[in-house]
N, C-alpha and C positions, 0 to 999 in steps of 0.2 A: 373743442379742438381749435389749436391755434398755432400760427410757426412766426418767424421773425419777417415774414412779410403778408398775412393773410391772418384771417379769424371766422370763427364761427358763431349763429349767436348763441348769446352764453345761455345758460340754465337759470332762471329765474319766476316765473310763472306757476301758480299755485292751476288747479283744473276745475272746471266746472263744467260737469256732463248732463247732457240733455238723452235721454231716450226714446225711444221711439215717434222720432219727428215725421211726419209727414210731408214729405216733397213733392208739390204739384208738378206735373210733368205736363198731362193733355187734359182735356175735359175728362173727367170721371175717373182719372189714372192719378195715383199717389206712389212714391218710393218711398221705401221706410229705410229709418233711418237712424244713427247712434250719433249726438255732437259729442265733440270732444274743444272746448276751448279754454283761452287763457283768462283765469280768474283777475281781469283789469279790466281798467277803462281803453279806450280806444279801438280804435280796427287793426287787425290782424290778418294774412295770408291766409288760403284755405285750403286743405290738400282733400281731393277727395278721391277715395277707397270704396271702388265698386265691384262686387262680386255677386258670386250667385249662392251662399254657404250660412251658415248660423254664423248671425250677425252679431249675438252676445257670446261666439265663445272667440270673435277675431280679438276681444279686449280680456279676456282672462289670465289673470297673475298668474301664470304657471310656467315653472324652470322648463326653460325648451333642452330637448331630448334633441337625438335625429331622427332622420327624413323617416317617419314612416305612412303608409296609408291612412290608420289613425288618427295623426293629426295631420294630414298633407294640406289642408283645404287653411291652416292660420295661419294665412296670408299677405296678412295686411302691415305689421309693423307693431313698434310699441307703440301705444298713443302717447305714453307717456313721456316720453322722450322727442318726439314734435310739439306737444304741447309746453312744454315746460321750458321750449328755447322759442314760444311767439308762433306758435299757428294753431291755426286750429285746425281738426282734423274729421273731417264727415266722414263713417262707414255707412256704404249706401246698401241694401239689396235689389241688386237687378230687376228689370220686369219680371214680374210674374215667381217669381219668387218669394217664397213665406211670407211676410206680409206686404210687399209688395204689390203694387194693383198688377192687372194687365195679364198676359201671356207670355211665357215663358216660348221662345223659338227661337233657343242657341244660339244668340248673340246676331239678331236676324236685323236690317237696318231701323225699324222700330225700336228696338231697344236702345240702339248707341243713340236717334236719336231723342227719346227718354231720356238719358244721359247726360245729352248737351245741353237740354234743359237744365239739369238740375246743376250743372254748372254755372249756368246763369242766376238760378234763384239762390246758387252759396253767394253768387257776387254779388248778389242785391242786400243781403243781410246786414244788418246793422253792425254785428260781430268782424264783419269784413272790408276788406280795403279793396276791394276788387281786383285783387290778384290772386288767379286760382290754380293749384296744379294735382297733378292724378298721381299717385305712390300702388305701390302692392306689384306681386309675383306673379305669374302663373297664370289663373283668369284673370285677378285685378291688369294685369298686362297687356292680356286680350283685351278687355276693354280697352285704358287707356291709350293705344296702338289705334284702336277706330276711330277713339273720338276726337283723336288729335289730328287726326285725317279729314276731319269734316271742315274745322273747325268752331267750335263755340270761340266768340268774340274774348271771352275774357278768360281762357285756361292758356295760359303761357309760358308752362313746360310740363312734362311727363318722365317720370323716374319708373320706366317701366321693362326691367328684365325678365328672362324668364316667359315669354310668352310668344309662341306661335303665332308666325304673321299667315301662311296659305294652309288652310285646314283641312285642305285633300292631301297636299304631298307632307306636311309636318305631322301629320296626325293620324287621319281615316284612314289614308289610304298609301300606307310607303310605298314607292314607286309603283302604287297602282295595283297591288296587293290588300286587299281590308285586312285592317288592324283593329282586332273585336278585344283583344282582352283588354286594357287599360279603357276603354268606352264601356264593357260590358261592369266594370267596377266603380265606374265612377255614376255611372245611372246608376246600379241596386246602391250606392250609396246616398245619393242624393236625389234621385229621382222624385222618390216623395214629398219632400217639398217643392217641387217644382207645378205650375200651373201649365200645361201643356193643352193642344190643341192640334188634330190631325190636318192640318193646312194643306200635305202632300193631295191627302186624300180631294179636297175642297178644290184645289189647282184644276187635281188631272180628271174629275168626278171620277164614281162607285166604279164604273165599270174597268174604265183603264188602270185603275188602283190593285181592284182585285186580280187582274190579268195578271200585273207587276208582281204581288204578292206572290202569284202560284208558279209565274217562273221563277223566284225567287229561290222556293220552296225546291223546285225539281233541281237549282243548280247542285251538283255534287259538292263541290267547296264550300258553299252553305247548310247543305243539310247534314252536313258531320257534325255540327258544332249545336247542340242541345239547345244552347241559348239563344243562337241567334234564329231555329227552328220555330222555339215559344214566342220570340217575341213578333214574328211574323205572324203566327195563329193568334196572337192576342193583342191586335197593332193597336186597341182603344183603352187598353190598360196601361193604369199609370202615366210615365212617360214611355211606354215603349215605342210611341209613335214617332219621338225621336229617333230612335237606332235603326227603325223601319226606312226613316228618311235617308239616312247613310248607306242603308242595303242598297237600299232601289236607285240611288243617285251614285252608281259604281265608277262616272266618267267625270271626268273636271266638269264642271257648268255653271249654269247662272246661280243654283243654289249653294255653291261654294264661291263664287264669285264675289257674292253680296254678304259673305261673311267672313271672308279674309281682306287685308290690307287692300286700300286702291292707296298708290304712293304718288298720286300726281301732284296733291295740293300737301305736303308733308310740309310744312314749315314751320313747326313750333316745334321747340328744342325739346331734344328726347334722348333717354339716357338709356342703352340696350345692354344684354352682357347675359350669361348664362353659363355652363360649366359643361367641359369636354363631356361628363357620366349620362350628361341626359339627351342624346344623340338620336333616341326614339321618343320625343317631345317638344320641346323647345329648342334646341341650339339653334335647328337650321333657320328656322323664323327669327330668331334675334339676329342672326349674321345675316341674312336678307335685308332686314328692315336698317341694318347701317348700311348697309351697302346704296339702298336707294333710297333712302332717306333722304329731303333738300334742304330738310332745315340743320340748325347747327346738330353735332351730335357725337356722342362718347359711346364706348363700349368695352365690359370686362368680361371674359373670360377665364372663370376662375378654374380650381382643381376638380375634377371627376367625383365631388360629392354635394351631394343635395343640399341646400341650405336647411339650419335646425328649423323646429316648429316651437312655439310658435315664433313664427319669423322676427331676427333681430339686428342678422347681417347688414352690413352694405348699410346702415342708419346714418353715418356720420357722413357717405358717401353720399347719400343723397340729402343729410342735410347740405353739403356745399354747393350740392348742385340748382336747390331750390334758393340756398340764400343768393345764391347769384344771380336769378334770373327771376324771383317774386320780390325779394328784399335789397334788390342791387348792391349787397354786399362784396365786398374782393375776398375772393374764396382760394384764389388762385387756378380755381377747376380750371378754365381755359389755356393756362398757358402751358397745364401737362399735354403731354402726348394724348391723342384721342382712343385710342388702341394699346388695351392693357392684358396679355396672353398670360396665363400660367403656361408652363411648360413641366408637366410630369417631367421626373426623372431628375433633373435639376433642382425642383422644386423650386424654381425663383421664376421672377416676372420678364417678360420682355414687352416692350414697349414698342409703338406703331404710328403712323397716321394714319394707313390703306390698307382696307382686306382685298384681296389675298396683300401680304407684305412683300412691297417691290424686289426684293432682295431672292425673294423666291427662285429656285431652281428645279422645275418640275422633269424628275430622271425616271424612265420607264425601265423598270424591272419587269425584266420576260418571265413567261411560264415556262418554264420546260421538264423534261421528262426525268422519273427520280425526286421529284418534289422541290425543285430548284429556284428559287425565283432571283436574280439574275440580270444585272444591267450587261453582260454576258450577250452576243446578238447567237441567235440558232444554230447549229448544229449540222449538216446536212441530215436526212429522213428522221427529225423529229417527227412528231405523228399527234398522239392526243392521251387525252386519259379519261375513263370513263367511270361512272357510278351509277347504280340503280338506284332511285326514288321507287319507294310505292307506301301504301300506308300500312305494310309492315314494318317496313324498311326503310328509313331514312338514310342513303351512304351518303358522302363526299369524297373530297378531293382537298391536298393541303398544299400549300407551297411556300417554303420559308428560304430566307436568305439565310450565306454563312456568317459565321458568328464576326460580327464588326471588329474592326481592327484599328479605328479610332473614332472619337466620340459625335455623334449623326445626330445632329438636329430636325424634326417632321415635326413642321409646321402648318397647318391649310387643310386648300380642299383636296380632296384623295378620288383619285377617279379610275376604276377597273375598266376596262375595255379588253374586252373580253369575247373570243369568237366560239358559238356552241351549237353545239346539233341536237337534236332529241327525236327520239319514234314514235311522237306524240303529237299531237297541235298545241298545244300549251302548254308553256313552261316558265317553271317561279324560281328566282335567281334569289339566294341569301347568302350573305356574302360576310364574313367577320373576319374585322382585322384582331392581330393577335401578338402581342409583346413577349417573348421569350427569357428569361433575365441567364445570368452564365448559368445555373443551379438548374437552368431546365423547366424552370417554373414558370408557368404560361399564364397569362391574365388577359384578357377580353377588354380590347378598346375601343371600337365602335363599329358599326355597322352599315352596311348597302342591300338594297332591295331593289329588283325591277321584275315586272311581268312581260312574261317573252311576247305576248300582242300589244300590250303599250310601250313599245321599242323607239318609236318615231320623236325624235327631236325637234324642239321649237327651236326652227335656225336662228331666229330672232333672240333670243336668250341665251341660249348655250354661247359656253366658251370653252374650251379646249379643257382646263382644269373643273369646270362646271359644268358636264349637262344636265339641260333641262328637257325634259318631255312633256309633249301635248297631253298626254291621258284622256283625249276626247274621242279616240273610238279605238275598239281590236281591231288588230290584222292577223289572223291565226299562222301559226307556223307552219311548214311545208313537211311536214316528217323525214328526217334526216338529211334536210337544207344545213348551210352552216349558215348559221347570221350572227353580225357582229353584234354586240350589246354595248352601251357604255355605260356604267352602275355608276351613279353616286355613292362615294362611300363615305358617311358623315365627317367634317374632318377632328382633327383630332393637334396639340402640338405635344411631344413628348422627346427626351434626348435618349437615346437611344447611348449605351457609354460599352466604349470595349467589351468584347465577348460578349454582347447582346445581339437578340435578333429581331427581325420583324418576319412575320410573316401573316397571310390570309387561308382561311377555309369556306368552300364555298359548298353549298346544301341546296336543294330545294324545300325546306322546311325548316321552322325553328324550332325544335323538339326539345331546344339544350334547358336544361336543368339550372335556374338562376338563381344565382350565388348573393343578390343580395335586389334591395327594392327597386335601383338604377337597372340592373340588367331586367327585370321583372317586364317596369315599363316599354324597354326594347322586343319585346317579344310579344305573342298571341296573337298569331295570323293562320289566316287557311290557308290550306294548302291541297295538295291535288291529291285527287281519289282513284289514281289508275296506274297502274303501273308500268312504269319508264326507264330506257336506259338512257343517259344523259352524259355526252360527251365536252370536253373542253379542249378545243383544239391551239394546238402553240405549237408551229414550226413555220418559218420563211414564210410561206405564203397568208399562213392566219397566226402576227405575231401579235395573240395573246398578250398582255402588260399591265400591271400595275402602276401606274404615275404617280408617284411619291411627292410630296412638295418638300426639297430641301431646303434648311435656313441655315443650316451652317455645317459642314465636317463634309466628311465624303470626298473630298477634294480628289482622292486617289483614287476610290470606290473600293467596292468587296472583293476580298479576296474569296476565289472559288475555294482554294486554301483553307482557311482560318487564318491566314496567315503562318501557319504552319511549315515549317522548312521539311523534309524531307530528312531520315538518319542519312549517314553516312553509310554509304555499302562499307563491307568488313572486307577486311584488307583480304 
């Protein structure tokens, strides 16, 4: 790739693969490993690819397809295409994995620093110039996101989308709700090669373990779900001791702590970006980790579909972004915009330096009665609308604006604030936004979750478009109290064009039936086992709203209309 002011480096380099390398890390601990380098004399840049997955199928010549579970985990890149333009390319497998030495504990600070070893020992190699950097999606991300956080002396950038920086609220635990299904699938798939070790149990000793276990067993939201029942009665099988770890660690803490991002020492340049579809996974971790990132840093997000498998995306992307900052090539990356949005609906790019984008217009659409939602202020004796949860029964509540009458830009972070009651102590917010096109055809855009006892706000973090919650202890509801909530709801950018609508549905359960592998991941959470009536209150006193982020149109706002004139009376 090349323009009239910049180049890439070009294709040249025959390959020469080394197999099953062993990388010393600590006394009596090796990472195994696949080379990948260029058939020449000289040192060459090193990118290394560390994951926890079958390390000969990340290099397998096969036509990538799309995103499915089957091949989600070939994540790493072509080799081919790094090596053949002057690098070489290490796939490592993580501790404790396949043949890996050591213990497998979910990316625990042991293994990242594992990692930064072997970043050191790529930089010592003869093959190399000592300039090293980290590539891959997904987990490869997760990792590279840690150990550029530490950092080893010689990794001097990270190309790493796609991956979850805080692994209670992007992952286990949406707003404090456990999310079993995408964990309960990626253990039985991978589980088995993993070397796992009950460390929970070793912490808390036999006795407070087993205590943990059996209230684990008696919660109601836990023992509906088959899987997550077995894997409590069988915490020393396989890896189930993992997912045990997640049960019993239900509040933020140390052991989420030590395995999500610390951003204080972030100063080696890193390349974030992820896609509006995966909104119950990754997106919110990549727009975190720009956002507080200190070192230099870019970020794309791209359209609402998965990248293909085996991964080939974004190659030429991150080669400019390596030959700039391993190979001090002019690539030109720096002097685009840092911030690259698709915008469903348009389908074209928009460009940025600052998330949220300064241009933002954050407009509260009210709730109101008849299913309204409404920059509109209330009504006098508005009141509320109510639904029954129970586990026969999942109801809601919908509320959609009128059809747009010139073309709305939604771009950012999307925040419900939201006032509700329940006849319960506890209650679970699911909240999904929802595209309307003129035909009436509804499509599913992203999602908000909160747990009515983890309500409490970290004043220190939130910001008016952004809350954040502590999730470090319950405060149980008061039965038919109103408390306000305010849901994150993942954000999303799309244009919205004439005769289209927005609107949300809000649930206590996600029951809904997924239309494809992105929504899949969104979904598989407990939910409550008693039965409720669940009120949503919007009038004057409790004004209910959805905070829209506008980037462009609206200027007049919604007509309660359509825009519709009224006939003429008959003469």
């Amino acid at each position: 790739m090349f323009s009239t002011k910049w180049q890439t480096s070009p294709r040249r380099y025959g390959i020469t693969i080394d197999r099953d390398v062993a990388i010393p890390v600590r006394s009596g601990v090796t990472l195994d490993s696949d080379i990948f380098r260029p058939t020449a004399e000289g040192k060459f840049p090193a990118l290394l690819a560390v994951h926890a997955y079958s390390k000969a199928a990340q290099s397998m010549p096969m036509m990538p397809e799309g995103f499915s579970y089957a091949r989600g985990f070939i994540e790493t890149g072509d080799f081919n295409f790094y090596v053949r333009r002057g690098y070489a390319l290490v796939i490592v497998n993580i501790t404790g994995t396949h043949k890996s030495g050591g213990v497998f504990n979910n990316i625990d600070p042991q293994s990242i620093q594992d990692v930064c070893e072997a970043v050191e020992w790529t930089a010592r190699q003869s093959w190399c110039d000592g300039n090293v950097g980290m590539t891959g999606i997904s987990h490869f991300s997760r990792v590279s996101k840690r150990v550029a956080a530490q950092p080893p002396p010689h990794l001097k950038a990270i190309f790493a989308p796609y991956g979850w920086s805080d692994m209670y609220r992007d992952l286990y635990y949406h707003g404090g709700i456990l999310n079993y299904g995408f964990m309960s699938h990626w253990i039985r798939t991978n589980g088995s090669y993993f070397r796992t070790k009950n460390s929970l149990r070793e912490e808390w000793g036999d006795v407070k373990y087993a205590q943990a276990i059996e209230a684990a067993l008696r919660n109601p939201e836990i023992a509906a779900v088959p899987y997550l029942v077995e894997v409590l009665r069988t915490a020393d099988v396989g890896a189930n001791s993992m997912v045990v770890d997640i049960i019993l660690n239900d509040l933020w803490n140390d052991f989420y702590g030590q395995r999500s991002v610390n951003f204080e020492n972030t100063r080696i340049p890193a390349y974030f970006g992820g896609d509006w579809g995966l909104y119950g996974l990754h997106l919110p971790g990549d727009i975190r980790a720009f956002e507080k990132w200190k070192g230099p840093k870019k970020m794309t997000i791209g359209p609402p579909i998965y990248l293909d498998r085996p991964l080939y995306q974004y190659a030429y992307e991150s080669l400019r972004w390596f030959d700039h900052w391993l190979k001090g090539i002019d690539t030109g990356i720096l002097e685009e915009p840092r911030l690259q949005l698709f915008i469903a609906g348009s389908d074209e790019w928009k460009s940025g330096e600052e998330w949220p984008l300064p241009e933002t217009k954050w407009t509260p659409f009210y709730l109101h009665a008849n299913r309204l939602l409404s920059e509109h202020e209330f009504w006098p004796n508005e009141g509320c609308t109510t639904y029954e949860d129970s586990p026969f029964h999942h109801g809601h509540v919908e509320f959609k604006t009128p059809p747009m009458v010139e073309n709305t830009e939604i771009c950012g972070p999307i925040v419900l604030n939201l006032y509700g009651s329940t006849n319960d102590t506890e209650l679970l917010w699911f909240v999904s936004l929802w595209h309307t096109d003129a035909d009436g055809y509804e499509k599913l855009l992203t999602r908000g979750w909160l747990r009515g006892s983890q309500r409490r706000l970290d004043p220190q973090a939130s910001k008016l478009w952004q809350p954040v919650h502590l999730h470090k202890e319950r405060d149980p509801l008061e039965p038919n109290k109103i408390y306000e909530f305010n849901i994150e709801i993942r954000p999303y950018g799309i244009l919205l064009k004439a005769g289209e609508r927005i609107g949300i549905k809000i649930k206590s359960a996600d029951d809904d039936v997924p239309k494809d592998n992105l929504e899949l991941i969104g979904i598989g959470h407990v939910s409550r086992r008693t039965a409720s009536h669940i009120s949503v209150h919007h009038n004057a006193d409790h004004p209910s709203h959805l905070l829209l982020p506008i980037t462009k149109g609206n200027r007049v706002g919604t007509f309660i209309s359509g825009g519709k004139l009224p006939p003429l009376p008959k003469a």
